[in-house]
VOPAGU-2260 file (C-alpha; in pm, 1 decimal, decimal comma):
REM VOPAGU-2260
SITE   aa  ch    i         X         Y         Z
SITE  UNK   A    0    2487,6    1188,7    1739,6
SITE  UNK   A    1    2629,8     912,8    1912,8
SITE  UNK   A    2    2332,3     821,0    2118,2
SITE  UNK   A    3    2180,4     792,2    1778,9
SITE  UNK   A    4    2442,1     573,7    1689,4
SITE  UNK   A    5    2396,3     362,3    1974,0
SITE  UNK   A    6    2010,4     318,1    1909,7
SITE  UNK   A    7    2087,4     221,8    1571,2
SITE  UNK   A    8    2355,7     -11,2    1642,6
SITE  UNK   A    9    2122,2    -183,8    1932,4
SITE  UNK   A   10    1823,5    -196,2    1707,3
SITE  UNK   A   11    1662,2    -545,2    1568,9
SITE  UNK   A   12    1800,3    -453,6    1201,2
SITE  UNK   A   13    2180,2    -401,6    1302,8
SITE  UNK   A   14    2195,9    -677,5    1559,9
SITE  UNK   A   15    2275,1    -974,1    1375,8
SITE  UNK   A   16    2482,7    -727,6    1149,4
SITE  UNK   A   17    2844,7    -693,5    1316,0
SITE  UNK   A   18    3028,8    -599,7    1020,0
SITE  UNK   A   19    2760,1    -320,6     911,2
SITE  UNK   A   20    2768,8    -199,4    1278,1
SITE  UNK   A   21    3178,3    -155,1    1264,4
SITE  UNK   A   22    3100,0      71,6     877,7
SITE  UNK   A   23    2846,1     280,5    1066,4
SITE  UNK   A   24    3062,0     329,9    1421,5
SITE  UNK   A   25    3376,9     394,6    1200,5
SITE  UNK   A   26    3207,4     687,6     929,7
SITE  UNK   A   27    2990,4     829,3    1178,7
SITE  UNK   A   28    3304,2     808,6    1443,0
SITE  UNK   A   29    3532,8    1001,4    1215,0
SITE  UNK   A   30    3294,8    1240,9    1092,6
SITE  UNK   A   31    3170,1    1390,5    1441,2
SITE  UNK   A   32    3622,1    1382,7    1482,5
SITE  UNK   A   33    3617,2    1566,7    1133,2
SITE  UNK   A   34    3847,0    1319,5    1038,6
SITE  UNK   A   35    3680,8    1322,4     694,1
SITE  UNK   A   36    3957,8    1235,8     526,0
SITE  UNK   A   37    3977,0     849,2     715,4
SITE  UNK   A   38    3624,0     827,8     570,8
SITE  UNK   A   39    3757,5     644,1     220,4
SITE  UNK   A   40    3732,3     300,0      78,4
SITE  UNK   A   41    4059,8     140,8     182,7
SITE  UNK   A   42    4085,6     320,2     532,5
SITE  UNK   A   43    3708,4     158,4     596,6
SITE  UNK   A   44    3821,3    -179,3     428,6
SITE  UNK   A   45    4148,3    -206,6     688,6
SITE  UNK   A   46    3992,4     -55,8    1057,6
SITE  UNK   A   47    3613,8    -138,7    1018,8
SITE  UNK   A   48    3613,5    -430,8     795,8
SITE  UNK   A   49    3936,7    -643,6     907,8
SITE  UNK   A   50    4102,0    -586,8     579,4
SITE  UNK   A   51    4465,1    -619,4     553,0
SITE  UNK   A   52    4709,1    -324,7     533,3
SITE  UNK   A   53    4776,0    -391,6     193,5
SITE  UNK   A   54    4422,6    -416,3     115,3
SITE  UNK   A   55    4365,4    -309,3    -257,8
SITE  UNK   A   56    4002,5    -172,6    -342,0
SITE  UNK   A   57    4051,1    -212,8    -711,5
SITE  UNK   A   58    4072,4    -589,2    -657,3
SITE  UNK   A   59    3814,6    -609,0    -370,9
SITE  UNK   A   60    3477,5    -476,3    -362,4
SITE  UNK   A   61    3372,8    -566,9       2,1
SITE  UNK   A   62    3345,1    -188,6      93,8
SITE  UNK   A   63    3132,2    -101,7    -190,6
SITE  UNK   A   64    2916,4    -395,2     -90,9
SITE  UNK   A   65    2921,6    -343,0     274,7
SITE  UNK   A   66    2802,1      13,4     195,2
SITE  UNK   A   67    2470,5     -67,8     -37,9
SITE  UNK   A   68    2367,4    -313,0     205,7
SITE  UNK   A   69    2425,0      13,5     472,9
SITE  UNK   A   70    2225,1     213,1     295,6
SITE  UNK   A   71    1967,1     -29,4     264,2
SITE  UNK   A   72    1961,5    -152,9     639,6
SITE  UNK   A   73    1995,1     242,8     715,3
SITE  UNK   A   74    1688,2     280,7     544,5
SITE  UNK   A   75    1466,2      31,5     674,1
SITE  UNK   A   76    1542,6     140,4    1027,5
SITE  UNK   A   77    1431,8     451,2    1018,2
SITE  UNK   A   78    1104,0     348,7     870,5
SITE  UNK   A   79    1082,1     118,3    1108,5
SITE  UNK   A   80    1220,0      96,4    1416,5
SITE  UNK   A   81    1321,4     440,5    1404,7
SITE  UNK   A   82    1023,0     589,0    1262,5
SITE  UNK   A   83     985,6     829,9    1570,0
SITE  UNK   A   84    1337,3     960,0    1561,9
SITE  UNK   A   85    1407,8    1337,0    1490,5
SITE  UNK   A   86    1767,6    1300,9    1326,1
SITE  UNK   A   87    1807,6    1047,2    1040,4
SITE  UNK   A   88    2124,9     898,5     949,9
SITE  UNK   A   89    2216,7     859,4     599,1
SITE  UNK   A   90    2497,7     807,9     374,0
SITE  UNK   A   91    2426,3     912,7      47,3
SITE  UNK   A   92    2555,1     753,6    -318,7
SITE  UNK   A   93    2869,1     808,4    -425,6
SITE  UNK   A   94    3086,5     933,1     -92,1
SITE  UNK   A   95    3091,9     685,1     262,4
SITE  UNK   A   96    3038,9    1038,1     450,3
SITE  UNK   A   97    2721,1    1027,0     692,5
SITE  UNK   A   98    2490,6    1279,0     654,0
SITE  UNK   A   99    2223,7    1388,0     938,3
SITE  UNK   A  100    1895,4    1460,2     867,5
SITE  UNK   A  101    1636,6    1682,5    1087,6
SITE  UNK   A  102    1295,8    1562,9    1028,7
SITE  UNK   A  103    1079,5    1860,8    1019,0
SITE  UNK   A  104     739,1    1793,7    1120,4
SITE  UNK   A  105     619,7    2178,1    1038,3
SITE  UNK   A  106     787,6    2521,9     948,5
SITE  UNK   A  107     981,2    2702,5    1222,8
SITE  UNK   A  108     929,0    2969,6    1367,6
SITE  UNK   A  109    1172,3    3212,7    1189,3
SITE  UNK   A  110    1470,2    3315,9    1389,8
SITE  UNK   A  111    1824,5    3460,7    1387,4
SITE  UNK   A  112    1927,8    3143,5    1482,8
SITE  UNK   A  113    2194,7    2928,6    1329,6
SITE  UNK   A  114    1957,8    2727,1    1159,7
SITE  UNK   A  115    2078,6    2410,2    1245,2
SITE  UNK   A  116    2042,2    2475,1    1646,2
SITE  UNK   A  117    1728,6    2605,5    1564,1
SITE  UNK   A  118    1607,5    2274,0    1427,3
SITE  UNK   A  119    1765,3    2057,0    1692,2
SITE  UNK   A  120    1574,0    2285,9    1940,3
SITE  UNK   A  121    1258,9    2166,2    1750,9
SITE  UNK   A  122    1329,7    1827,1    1729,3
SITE  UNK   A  123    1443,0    1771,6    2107,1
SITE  UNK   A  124    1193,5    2041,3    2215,8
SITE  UNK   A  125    1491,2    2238,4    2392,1
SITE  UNK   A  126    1822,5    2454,8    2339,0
SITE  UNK   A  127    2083,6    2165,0    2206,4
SITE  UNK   A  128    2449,5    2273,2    2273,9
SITE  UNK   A  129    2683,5    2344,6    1975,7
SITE  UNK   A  130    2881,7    2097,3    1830,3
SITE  UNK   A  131    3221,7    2106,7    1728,0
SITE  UNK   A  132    3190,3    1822,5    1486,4
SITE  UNK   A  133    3214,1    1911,3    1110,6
SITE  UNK   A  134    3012,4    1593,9    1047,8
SITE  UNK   A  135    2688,9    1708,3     758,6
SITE  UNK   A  136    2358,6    1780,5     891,4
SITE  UNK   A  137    2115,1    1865,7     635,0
SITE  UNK   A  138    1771,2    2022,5     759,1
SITE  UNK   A  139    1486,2    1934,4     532,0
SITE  UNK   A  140    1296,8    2240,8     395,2
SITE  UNK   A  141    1007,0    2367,4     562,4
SITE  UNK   A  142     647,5    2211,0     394,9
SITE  UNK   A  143     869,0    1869,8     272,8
SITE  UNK   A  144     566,4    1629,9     320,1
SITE  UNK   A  145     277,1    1885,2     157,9
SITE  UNK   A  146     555,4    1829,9    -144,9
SITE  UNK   A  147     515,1    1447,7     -96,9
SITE  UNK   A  148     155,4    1452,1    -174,4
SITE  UNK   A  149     252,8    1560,4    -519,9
SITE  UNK   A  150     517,7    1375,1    -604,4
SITE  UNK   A  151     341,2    1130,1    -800,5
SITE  UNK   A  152     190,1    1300,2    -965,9
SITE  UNK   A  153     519,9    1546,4   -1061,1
SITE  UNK   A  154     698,0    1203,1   -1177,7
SITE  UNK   A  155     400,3    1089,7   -1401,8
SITE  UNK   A  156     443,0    1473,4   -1578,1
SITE  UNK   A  157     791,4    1385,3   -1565,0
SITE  UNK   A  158     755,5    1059,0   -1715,3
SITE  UNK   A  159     482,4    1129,5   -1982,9
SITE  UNK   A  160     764,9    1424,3   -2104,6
SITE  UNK   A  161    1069,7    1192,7   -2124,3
SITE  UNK   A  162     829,3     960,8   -2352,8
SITE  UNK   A  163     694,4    1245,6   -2561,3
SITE  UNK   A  164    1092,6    1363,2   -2609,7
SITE  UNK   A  165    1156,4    1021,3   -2702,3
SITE  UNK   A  166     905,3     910,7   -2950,4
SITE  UNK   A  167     984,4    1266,3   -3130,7
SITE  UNK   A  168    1310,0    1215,9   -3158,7
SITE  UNK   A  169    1265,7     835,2   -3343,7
SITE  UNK   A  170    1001,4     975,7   -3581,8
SITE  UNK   A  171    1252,5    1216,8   -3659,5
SITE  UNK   A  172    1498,1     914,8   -3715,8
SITE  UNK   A  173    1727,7    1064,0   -3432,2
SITE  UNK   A  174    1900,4     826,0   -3179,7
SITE  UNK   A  175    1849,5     963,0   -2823,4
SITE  UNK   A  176    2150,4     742,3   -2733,1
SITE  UNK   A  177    2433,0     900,2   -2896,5
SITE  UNK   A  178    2771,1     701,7   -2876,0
SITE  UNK   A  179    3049,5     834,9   -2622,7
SITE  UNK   A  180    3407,1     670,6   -2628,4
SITE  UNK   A  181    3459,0     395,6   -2407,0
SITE  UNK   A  182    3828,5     199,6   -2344,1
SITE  UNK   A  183    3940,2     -42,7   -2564,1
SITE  UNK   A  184    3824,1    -344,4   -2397,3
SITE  UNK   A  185    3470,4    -237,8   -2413,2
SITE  UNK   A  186    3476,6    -202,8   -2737,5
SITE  UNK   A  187    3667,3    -536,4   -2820,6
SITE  UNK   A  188    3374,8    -704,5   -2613,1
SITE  UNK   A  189    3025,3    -496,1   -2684,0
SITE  UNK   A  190    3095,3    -354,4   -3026,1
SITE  UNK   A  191    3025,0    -679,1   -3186,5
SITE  UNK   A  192    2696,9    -684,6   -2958,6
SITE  UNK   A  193    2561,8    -346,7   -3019,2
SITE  UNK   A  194    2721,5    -186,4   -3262,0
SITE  UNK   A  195    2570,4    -401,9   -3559,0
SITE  UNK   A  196    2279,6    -250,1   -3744,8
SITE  UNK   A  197    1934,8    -273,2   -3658,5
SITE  UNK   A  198    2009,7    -589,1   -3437,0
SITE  UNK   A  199    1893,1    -513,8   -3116,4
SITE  UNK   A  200    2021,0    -737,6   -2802,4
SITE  UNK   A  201    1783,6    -868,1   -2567,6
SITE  UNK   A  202    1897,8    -854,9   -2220,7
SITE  UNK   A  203    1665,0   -1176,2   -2093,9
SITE  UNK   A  204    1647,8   -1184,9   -1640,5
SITE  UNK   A  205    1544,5   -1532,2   -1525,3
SITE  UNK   A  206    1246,6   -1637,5   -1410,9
SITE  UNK   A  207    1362,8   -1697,2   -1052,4
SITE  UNK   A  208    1018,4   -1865,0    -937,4
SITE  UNK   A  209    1114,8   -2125,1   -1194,5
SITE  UNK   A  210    1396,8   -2224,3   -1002,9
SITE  UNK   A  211    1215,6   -2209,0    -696,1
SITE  UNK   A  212     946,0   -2434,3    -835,9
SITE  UNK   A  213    1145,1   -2686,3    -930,0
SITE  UNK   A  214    1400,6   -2665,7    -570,5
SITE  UNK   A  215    1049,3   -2717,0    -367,8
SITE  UNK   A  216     956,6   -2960,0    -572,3
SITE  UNK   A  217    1260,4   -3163,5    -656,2
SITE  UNK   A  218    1228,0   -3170,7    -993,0
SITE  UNK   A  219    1440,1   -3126,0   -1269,0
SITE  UNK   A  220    1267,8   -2954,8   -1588,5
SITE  UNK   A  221    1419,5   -2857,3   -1939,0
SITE  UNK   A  222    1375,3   -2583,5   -2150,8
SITE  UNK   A  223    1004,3   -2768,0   -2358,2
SITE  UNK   A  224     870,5   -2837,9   -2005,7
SITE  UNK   A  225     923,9   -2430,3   -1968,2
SITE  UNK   A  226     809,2   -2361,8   -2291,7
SITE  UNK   A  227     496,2   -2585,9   -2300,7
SITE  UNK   A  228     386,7   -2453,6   -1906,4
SITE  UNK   A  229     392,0   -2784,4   -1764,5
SITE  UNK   A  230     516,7   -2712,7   -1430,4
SITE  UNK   A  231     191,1   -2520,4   -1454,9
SITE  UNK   A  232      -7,6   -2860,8   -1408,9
SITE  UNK   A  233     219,3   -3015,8   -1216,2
SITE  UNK   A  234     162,6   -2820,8    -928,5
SITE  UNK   A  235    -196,4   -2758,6    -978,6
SITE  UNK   A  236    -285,1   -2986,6    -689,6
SITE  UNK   A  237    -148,6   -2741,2    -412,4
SITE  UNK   A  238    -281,6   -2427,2    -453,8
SITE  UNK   A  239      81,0   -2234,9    -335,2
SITE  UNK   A  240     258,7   -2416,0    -600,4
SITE  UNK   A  241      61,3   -2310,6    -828,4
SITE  UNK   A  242      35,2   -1976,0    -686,0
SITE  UNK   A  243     430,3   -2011,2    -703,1
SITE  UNK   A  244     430,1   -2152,9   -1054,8
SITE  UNK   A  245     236,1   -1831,8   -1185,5
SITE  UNK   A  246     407,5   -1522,1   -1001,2
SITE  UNK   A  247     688,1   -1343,9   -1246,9
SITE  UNK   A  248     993,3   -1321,4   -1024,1
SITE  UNK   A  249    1326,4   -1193,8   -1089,6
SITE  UNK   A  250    1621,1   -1100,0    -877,4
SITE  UNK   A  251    1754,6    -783,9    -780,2
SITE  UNK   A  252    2095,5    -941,6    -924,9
SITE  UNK   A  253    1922,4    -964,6   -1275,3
SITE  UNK   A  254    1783,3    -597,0   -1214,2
SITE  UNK   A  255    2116,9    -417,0   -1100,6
SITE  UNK   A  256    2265,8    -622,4   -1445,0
SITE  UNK   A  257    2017,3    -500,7   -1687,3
SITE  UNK   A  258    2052,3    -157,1   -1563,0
SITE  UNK   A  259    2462,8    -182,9   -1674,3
SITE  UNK   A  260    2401,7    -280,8   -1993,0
SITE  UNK   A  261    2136,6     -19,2   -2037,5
SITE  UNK   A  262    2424,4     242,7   -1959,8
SITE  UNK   A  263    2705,5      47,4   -2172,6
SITE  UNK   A  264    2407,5      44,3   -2472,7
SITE  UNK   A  265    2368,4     389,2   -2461,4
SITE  UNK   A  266    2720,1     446,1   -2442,0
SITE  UNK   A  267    2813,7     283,3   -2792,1
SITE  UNK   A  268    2502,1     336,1   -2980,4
SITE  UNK   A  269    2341,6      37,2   -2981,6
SITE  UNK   A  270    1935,0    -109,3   -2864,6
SITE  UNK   A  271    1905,9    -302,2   -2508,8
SITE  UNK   A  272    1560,2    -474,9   -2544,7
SITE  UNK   A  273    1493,3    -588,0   -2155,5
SITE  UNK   A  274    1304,1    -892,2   -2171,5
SITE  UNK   A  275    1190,8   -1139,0   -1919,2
SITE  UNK   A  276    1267,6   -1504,4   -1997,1
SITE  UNK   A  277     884,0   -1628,5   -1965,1
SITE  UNK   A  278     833,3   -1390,7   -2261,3
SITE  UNK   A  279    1086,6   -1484,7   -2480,5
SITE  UNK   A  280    1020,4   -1667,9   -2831,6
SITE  UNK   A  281    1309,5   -1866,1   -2978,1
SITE  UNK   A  282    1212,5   -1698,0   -3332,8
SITE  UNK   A  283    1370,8   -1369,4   -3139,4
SITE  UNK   A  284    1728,9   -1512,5   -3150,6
SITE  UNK   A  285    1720,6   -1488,8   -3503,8
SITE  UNK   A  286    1674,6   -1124,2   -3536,6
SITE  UNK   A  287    1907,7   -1009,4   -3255,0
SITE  UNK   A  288    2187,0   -1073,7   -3022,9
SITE  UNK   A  289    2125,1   -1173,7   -2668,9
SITE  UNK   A  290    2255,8   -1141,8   -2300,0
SITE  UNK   A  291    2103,6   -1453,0   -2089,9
SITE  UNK   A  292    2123,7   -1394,1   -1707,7
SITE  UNK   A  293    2123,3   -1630,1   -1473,1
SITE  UNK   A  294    2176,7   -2031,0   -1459,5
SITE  UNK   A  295    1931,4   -2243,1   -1676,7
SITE  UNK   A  296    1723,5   -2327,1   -1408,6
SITE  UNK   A  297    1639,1   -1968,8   -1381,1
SITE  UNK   A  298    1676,5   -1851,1   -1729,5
SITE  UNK   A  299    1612,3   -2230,4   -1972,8
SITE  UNK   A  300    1707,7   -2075,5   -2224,0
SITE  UNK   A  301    2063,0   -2104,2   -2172,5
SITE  UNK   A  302    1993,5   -2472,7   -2217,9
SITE  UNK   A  303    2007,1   -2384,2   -2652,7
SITE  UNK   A  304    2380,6   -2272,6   -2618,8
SITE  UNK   A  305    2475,7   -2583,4   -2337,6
SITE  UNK   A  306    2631,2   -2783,7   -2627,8
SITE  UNK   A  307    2881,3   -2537,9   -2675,6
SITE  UNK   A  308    3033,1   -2526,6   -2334,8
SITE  UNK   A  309    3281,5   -2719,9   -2108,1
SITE  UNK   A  310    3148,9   -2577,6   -1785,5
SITE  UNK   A  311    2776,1   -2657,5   -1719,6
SITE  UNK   A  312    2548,5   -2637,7   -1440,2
SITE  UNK   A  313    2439,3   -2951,7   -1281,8
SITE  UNK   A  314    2215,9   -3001,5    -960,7
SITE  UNK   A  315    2293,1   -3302,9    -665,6
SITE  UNK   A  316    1966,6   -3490,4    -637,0
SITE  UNK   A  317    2088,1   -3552,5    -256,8
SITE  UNK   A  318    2162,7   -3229,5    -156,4
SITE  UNK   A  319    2011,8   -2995,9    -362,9
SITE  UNK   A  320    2314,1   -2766,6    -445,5
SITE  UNK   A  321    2443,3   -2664,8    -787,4
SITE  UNK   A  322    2743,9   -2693,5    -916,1
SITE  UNK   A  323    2924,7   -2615,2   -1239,0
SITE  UNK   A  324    3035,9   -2965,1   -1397,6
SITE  UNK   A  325    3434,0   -2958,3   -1588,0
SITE  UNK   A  326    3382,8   -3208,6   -1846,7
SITE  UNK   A  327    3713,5   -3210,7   -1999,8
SITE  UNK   A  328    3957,7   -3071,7   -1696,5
SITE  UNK   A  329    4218,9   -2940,6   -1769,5
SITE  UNK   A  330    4563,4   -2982,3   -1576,7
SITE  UNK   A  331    4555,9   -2801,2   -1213,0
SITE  UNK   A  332    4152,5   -2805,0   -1251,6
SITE  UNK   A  333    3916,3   -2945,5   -1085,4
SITE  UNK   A  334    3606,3   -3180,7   -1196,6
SITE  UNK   A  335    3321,4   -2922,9   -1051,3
SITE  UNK   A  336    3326,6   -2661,8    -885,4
SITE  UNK   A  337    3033,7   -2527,5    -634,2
SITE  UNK   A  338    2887,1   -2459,1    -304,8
SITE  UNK   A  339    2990,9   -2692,9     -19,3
SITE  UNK   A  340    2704,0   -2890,0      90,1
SITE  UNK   A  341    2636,7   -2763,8     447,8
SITE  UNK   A  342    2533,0   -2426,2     231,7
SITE  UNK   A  343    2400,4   -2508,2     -19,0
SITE  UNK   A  344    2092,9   -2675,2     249,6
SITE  UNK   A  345    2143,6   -2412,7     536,7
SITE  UNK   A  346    2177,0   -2102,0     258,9
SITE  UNK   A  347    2450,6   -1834,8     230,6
SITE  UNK   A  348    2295,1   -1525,1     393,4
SITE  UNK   A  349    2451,9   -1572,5     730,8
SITE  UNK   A  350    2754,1   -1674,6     586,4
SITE  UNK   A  351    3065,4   -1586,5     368,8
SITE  UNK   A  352    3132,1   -1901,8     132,4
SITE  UNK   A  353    3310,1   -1984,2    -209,8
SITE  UNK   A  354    3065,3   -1956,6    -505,0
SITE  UNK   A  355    3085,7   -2007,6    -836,9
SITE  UNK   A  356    2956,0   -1789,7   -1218,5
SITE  UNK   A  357    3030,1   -1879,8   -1581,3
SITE  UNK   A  358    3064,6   -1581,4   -1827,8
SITE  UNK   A  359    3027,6   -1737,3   -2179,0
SITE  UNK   A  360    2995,5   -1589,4   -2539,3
SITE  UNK   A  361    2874,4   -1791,0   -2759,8
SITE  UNK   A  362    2759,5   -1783,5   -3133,1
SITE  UNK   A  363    2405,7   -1753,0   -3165,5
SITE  UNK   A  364    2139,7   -1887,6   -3365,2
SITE  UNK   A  365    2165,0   -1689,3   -3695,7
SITE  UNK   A  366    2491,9   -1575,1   -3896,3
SITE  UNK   A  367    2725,2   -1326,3   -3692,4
SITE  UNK   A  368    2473,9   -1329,2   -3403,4
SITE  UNK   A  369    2666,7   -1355,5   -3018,6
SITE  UNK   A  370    2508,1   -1465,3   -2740,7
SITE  UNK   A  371    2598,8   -1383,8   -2418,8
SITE  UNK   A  372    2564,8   -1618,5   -2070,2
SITE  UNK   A  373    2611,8   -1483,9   -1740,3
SITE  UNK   A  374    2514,3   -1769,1   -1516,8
SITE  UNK   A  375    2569,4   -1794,8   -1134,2
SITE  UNK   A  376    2516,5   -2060,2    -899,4
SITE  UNK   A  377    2331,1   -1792,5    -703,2
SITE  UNK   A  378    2242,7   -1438,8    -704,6
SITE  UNK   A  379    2544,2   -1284,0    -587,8
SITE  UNK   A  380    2769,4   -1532,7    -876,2
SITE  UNK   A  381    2532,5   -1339,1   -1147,9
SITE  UNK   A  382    2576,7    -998,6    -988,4
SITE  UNK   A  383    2961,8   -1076,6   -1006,5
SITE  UNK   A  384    2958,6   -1201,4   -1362,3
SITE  UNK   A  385    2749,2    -892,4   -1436,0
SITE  UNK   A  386    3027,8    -635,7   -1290,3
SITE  UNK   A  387    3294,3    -838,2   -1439,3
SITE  UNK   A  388    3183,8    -790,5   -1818,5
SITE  UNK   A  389    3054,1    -405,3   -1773,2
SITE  UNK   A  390    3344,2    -272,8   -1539,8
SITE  UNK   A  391    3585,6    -173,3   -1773,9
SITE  UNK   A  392    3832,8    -261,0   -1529,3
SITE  UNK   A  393    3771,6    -593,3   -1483,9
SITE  UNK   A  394    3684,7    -672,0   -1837,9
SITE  UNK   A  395    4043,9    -555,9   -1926,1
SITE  UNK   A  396    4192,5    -770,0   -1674,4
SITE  UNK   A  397    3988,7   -1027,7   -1788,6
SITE  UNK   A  398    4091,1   -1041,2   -2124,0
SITE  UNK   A  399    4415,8    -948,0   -2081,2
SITE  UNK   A  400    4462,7   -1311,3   -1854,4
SITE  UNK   A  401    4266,2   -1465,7   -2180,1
SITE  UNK   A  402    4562,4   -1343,0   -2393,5
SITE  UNK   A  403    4344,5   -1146,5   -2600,6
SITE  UNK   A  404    4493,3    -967,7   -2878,5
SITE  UNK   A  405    4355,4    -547,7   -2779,4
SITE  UNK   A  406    4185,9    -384,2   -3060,3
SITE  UNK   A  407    4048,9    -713,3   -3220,3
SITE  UNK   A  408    3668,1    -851,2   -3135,8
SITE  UNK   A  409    3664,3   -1070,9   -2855,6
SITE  UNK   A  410    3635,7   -1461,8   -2992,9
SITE  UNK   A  411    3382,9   -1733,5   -2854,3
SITE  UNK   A  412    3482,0   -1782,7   -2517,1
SITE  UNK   A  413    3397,2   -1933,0   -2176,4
SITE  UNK   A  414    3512,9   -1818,2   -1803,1
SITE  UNK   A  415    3481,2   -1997,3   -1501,9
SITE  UNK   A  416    3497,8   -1682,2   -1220,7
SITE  UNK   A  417    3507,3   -1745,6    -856,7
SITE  UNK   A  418    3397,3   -1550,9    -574,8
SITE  UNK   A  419    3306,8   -1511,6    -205,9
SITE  UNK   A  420    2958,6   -1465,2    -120,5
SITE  UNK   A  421    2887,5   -1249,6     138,0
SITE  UNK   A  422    2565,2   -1200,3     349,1
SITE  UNK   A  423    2430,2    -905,7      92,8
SITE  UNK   A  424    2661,9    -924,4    -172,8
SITE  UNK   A  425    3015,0   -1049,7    -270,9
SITE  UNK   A  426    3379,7    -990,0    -309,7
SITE  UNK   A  427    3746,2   -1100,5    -454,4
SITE  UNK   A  428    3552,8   -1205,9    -767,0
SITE  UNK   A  429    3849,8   -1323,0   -1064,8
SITE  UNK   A  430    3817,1   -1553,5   -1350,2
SITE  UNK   A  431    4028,2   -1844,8   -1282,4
SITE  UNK   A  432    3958,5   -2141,7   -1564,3
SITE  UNK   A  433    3910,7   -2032,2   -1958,8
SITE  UNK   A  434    3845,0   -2215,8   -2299,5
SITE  UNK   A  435    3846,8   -2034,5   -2623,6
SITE  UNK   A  436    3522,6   -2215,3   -2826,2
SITE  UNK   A  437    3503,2   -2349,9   -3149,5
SITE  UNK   A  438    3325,0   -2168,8   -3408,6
């Protein structure tokens, strides 16, 4: 196991990766001890991931984001790089405890074996000593890839009966999401969203080639240049512009979002539409309530609601970066807040850097309609906006710093949040500027 380790570590996906490489030494470490019980969120925070001893996990998410970004880098090595290994590390959803995994290539032989030693002897083609270490080692069941063949098309069977079950329980006028309790602050925040009836709310990702578009080709465009395709023509001249111009892109920011307020919908009853902004009519804002992600040069549409707000996005024509203008600052605020230049040109992936994300609700377009804006100045500023309204948690905290009055709807508001971007994700996320809007 820790020769495995050491390949990992060494291999082109962990290299550049120090603070993944500490996670992985520290779980895998303790688990071959069977010191499971050092394998927890603040223990990994404080001796892998130079954490204070009075780090708090409730206020800090680096672990949790350290860990997805393991899984993921976990995952691409062994289908890469470690493609030809015969033990796969893992560390499954929900726990920071590594699991091993035998690749089984065909059935063995049957034996009265312990069947773990039995499968190392097949995957290192001789006896393997026994190991001491409680760490998990799961064996994969004999004929695992014939089963692979038919996945497919077990999913599409699965699939086509989760639609049947659906449609038959709406022409029976049944709800298949049926309302479970949730804390006060969710309902002080969503109820007004998705609890009114038949008004569905449209969560809306951005078009993130948009914004790419118009970075590459240092332009600024509004919402009727979006609407009337006109970046469409501009960049018909070079065929990857326009190749550029016509892709639908989103972020995996906007998709980890849209999957939250699926769950909070279906938690108090109400109708997520997901919707993707280059689809969007404005007529739709008059028949439902809306959640806009992303910054209007991903998602223009935020550019109908602008009016309303003190803190808007803005881009430097010299530098390129984004930053959120404060047009009437406050005392103890600042006039904008962003990215520092040197980042905003070289990017933030290598790098752990101040950002920026406005979480705004706003009155919509019709009577009693909300709209809501979750706008970073980059993917992980969304994300955190995101987790701040749907983490009941946070929300609470959130409006408890507002001075919001509990078990009353939540008024028109704006929230200037900061956070640190981290390569993969981001942490220390907290609201730090708010204006209650006029009506």
């Amino acid at each position: 196991m820790r020769e495995l380790l050491q390949r990992v570590e060494q291999s082109p996906v962990f290299i550049r990766s120090p603070a993944l490489r500490a996670f992985l030494s520290y779980i895998v470490e303790n688990a071959i001890a069977g010191n499971l019980e050092q394998i927890k969120e603040q223990s990994i925070g404080v001796a892998a991931l130079g954490r204070g001893p009075n780090y708090d996990p409730t206020t800090d998410n680096i672990v949790r984001v350290r860990a997805h970004e393991l899984r993921q880098k976990l995952e691409k090595h062994f289908e890469t790089v470690g493609i030809h290994e015969p033990v796969v590390i893992s560390v499954p959803r929900g726990t920071y405890i590594p699991e091993f995994h035998v690749r089984s290539v065909e059935a063995p032989p049957v034996s009265e074996t312990h069947p773990v030693e039995a499968a190392a002897r097949e995957a290192n083609g001789a006896a393997a000593p026994k190991s001491e270490a409680p760490a998990n080692i799961v064996v994969e069941a004999p004929g695992t890839r014939w089963a692979w063949r038919y996945l497919p098309w077990l999913l599409v069977a699965l699939l086509a009966g989760a639609l049947v079950y659906t449609l038959l329980h709406y022409a029976s006028g049944q709800r298949v999401a049926r309302p479970t309790p949730q804390p006060q602050a969710v309902r002080d925040f969503w109820g007004p969203l998705f609890t009114q009836p038949n008004r569905p709310v449209l969560a809306i990702s951005a078009d993130a080639g948009f914004a790419l578009w118009q970075n590459l080709n240092n332009r600024e465009l509004n919402l009727g240049d979006y609407l009337a395709r006109n970046y469409l023509q501009l960049g018909s001249q070079d065929p990857r512009m326009r190749e550029l111009a016509a892709r639908r892109l989103t972020s995996p920011a906007d998709v980890a979002v849209t999957g939250r307020l699926e769950e909070l919908s279906q938690a108090l009853g109400g109708h997520l539409v997901p919707e993707y902004a280059r689809n969007v009519q404005v007529q739709q804002f008059r028949s439902a309530n809306a959640v806009l992600i992303g910054s209007r040069r991903s998602n223009p549409w935020v550019e109908l609601f602008e009016a309303k707000l003190n803190f808007v996005v803005v881009r430097d024509n010299k530098t390129g970066a984004s930053f959120f203008r404060n047009r009437s600052p406050e005392k103890g605020e600042a006039p904008a807040y962003g990215v520092s230049e040197v980042f905003a040109s070289l990017g933030t992936e290598e790098h752990e850097v101040d950002s920026y994300a406005l979480i705004a609700l706003v009155p919509g377009l019709a009577d009693n309609d909300r709209v809501l804006l979750l706008e970073g100045l980059n993917m992980e500023g969304t994300e955190a906006a995101g987790e701040t309204v749907t983490n009941p948690a946070e929300l609470a905290d959130m409006l408890h710093q507002m001075g919001h009055r509990s078990g009353t709807p939540v008024s028109p508001f704006e929230a200037l949040v900061k956070l640190t971007s981290v390569p993969g994700g981001y942490a220390n996320s907290k609201a730090i500027a708010f204006r209650y809007l006029k009506k």
